[in-house]
C-alpha positions as MATLAB code, in Angstrom:
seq = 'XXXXXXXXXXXXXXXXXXXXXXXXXXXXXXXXXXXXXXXXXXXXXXXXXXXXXXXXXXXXXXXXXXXXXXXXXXXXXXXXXXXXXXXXXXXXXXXXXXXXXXXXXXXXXXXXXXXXXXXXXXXXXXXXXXXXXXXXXXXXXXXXXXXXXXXXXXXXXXXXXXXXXXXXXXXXXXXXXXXXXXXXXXXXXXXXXXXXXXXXXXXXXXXXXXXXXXXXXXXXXXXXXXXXXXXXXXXXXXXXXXXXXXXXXXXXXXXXXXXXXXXXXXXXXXXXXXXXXXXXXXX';
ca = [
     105.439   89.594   72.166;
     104.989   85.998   73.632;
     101.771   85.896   71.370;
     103.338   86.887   68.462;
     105.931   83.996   68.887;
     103.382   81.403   69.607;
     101.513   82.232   66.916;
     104.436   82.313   64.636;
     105.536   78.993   65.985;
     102.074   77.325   65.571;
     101.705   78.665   61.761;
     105.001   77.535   60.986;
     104.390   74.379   61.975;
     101.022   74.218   60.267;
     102.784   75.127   57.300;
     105.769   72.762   57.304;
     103.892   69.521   55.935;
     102.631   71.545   52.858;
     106.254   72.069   51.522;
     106.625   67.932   51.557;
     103.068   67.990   50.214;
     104.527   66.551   46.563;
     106.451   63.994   48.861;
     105.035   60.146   49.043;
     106.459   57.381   50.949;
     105.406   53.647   49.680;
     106.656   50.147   50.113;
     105.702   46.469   51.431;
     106.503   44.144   54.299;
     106.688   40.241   52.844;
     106.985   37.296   55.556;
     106.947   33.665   54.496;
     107.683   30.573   56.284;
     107.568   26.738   55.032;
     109.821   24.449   53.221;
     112.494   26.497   50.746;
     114.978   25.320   48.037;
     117.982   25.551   50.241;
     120.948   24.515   47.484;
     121.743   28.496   46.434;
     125.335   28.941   47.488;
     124.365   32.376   48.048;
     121.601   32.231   50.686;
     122.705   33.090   54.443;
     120.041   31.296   55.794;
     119.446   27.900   54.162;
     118.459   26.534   57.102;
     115.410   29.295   58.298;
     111.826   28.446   57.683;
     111.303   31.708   57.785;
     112.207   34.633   55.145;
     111.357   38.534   55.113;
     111.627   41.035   52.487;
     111.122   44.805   52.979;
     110.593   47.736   50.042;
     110.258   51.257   50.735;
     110.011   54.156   48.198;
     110.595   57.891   48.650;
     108.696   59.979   46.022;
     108.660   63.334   44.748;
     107.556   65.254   42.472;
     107.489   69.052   40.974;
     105.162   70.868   38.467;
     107.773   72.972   36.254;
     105.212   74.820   33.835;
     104.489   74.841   30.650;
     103.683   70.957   30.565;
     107.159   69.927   32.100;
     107.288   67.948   35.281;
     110.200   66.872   37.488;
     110.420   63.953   39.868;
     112.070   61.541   41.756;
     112.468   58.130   43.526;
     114.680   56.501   45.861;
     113.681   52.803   46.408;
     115.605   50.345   49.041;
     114.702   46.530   49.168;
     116.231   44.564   52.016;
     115.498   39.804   52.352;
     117.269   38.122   54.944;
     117.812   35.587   52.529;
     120.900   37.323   51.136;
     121.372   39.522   54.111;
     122.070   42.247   51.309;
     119.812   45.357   50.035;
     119.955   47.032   46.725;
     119.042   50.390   46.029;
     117.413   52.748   43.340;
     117.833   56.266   43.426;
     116.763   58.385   39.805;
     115.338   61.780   39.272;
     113.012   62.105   35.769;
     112.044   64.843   33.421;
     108.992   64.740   31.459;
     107.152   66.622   29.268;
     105.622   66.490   25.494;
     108.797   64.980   24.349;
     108.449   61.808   26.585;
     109.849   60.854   30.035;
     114.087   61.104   30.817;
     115.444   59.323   33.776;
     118.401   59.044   35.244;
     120.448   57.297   37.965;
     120.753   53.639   39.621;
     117.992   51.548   38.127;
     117.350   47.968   36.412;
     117.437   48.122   32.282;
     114.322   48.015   30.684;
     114.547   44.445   29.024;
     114.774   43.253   33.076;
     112.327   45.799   34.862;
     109.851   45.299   31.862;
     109.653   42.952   29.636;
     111.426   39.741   31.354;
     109.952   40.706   34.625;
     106.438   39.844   33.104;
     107.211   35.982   33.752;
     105.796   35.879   37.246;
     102.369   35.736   38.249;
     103.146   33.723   41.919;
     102.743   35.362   44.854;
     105.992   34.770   46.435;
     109.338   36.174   46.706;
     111.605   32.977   47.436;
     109.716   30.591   45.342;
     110.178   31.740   41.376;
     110.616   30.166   38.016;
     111.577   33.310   36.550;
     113.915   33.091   33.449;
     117.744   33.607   34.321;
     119.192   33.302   31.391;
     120.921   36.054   29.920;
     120.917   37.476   33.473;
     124.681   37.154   33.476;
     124.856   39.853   30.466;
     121.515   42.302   31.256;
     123.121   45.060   33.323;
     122.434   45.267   36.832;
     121.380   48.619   38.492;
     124.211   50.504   37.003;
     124.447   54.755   36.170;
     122.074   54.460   33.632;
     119.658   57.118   31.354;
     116.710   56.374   29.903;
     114.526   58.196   27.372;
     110.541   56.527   27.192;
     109.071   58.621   24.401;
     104.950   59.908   24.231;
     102.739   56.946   24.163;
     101.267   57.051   19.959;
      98.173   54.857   19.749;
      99.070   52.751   22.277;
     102.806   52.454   21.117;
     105.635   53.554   23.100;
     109.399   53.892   22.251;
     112.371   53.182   24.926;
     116.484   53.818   24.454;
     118.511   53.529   27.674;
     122.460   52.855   27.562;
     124.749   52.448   30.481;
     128.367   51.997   31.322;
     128.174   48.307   30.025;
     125.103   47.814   27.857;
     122.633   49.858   25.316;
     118.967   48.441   25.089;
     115.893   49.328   22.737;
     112.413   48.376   23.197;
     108.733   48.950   22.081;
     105.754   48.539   23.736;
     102.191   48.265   23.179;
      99.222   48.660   25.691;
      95.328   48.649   24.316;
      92.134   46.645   24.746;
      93.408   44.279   27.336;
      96.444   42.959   25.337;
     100.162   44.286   26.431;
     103.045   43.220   24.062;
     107.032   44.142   25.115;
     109.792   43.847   23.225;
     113.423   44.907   23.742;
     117.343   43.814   23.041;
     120.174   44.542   24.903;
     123.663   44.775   23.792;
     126.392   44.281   26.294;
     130.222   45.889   26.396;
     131.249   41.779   25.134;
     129.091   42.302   22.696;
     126.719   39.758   23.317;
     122.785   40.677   22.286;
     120.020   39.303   24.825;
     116.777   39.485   23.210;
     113.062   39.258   24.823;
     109.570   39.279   24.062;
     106.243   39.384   26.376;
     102.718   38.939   25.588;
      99.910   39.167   28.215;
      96.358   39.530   27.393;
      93.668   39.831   29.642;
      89.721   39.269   29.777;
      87.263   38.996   32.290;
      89.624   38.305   35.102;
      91.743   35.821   33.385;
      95.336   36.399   32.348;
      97.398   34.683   29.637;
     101.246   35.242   29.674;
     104.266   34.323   27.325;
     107.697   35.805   27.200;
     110.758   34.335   25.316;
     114.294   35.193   26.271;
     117.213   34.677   23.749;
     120.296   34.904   25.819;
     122.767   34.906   22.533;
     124.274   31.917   24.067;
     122.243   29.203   22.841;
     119.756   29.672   25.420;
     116.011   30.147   24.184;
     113.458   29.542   27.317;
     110.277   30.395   27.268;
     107.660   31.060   30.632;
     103.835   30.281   30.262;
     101.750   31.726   32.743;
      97.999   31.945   33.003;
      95.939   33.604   36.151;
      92.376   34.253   37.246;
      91.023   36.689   39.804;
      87.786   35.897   41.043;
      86.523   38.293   43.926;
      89.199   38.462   47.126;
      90.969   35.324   45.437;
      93.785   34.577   42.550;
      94.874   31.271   41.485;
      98.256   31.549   39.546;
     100.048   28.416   37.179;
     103.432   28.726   35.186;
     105.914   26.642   33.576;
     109.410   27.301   31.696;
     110.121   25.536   28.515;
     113.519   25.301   27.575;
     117.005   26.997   29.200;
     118.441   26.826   33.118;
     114.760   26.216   34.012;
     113.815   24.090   31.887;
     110.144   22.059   32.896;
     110.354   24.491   36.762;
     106.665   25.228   37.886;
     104.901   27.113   40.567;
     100.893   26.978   41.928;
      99.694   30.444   43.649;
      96.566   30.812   45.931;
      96.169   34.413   47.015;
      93.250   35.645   49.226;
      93.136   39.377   49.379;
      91.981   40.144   53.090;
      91.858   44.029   52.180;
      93.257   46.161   49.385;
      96.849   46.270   50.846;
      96.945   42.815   52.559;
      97.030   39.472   51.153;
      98.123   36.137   52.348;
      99.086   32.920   50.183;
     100.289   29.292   49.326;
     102.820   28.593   46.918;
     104.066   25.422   45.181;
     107.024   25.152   43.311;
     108.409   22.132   41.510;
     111.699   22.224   40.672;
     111.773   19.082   37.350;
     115.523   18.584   37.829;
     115.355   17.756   41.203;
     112.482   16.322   43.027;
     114.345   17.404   46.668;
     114.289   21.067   45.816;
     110.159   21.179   45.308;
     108.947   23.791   47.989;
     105.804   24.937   49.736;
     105.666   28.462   51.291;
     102.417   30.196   53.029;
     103.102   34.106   53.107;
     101.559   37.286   53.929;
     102.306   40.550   52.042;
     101.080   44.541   53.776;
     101.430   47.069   51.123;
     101.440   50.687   52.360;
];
């Protein structure tokens, strides 16, 4: 009897890790230290030379049959620069007909298209475009249909409780173009565009945000990857960022961990220029 239990015992827990077998966890650890633009009302620790940032992602997914898969994601960030986390949390359908997800997640115009201006390798140091931030809605209950990919061309609706966006993207031959607009419960329209083409290691990048307010910045990037090491430049023309600038060095010292200098020159004010070395573990 005492061998049958054993044995039971022992299978069962042989057996347990296959039912999480469609389960993934994923995330990174970011610590940088140096001299940071300390005027943001907002950060909790203006005066530390020293910033983390955290992500970790549970995955999942489920084969339904006849071509129709299931899945989800919860995703927590955490900086002690804000001493705040967000959170993502969405479960997606796909299939023939495309990909449906819903939940708490970024709109597409923000994960996707005006998320393309940055190629540093920081966290803290960013000339990102912020314009029009203000009206793109935040993670928010949100669905989103991303239809069958045609040629290289893919279709994208989402709405949410304050804002309805389109976009269309195209991915082929080393050139990625994104497009989307974004209409908010005020009725204000944010528009963007992204284009990014790469070749032999080197990366070109241009996106243009019009924030319906008068606002019409656009970011320049440009990248190349030679071996273990990236060297990064951008700029903003026009907008809240107007002439803002940031040099990357990144040495890879292994497929998930890299380490890095950063300069970033803020043109408005010569004080707020900042130099950060880093080091990023992906797992």
């Amino acid at each position: 009897m005492k061998k049958t239990i054993i044995a039971a015992s022992i299978a069962a827990l042989v057996a347990a890790p296959a039912a999480f077998a469609e389960v993934s966890i994923s995330g990174a650890v970011q610590i940088e230290g140096g001299e940071f633009d300390d005027t943001n009302a907002s950060d909790t620790t203006a005066d530390s030379d020293i910033r983390t940032k955290s992500d970790i992602k549970f995955s999942g997914s489920e084969d339904l049959g006849n071509g129709m898969k299931a899945g989800f994601a919860i995703v927590m960030t955490a900086d002690n620069q804000t001493d705040s986390g967000t959170e993502d949390k969405f479960v997606t359908l796909s299939g023939d007909f495309g990909t449906i997800k819903a939940g708490n997640f970024e709109m597409y115009i923000e994960s996707s298209v005006t998320a393309m201006a940055a190629n540093d390798a920081s966290h803290d140091v960013s000339n990102e475009i912020s314009d029009g931030e203000a009206t793109i809605a935040a993670s928010a209950q949100t669905v989103q249909y991303r239809s069958p990919s045609f040629n290289g061309v893919t279709v994208v609706a989402q709405t949410a409780d304050n804002a309805d966006s389109m976009g269309i993207e195209y991915s082929g031959n080393g050139l990625t173009v994104k497009a989307a607009t974004e209409t908010s419960g005020s009725g204000r329209d944010v528009d963007a565009i992204a284009v990014s083409y790469t070749m032999d290691g080197l990366t070109g990048t241009v996106v243009n945000v019009d924030d319906g307010n008068g606002a019409d910045p656009t970011w320049y990037g440009v990248s190349y990857a030679m071996g273990n090491n990236k060297i990064a430049y951008s700029k903003v023309d026009g907008g809240s960022s107007d002439g803002d600038s940031t040099l990357s060095f990144t040495h890879s010292l292994s497929k998930r961990t890299n380490v890095y200098l950063v300069l970033g020159t803020d043109d408005s004010n010569s004080q707020d220029d900042e130099t950060v070395v880093g080091i990023k573990h992906s797992f």
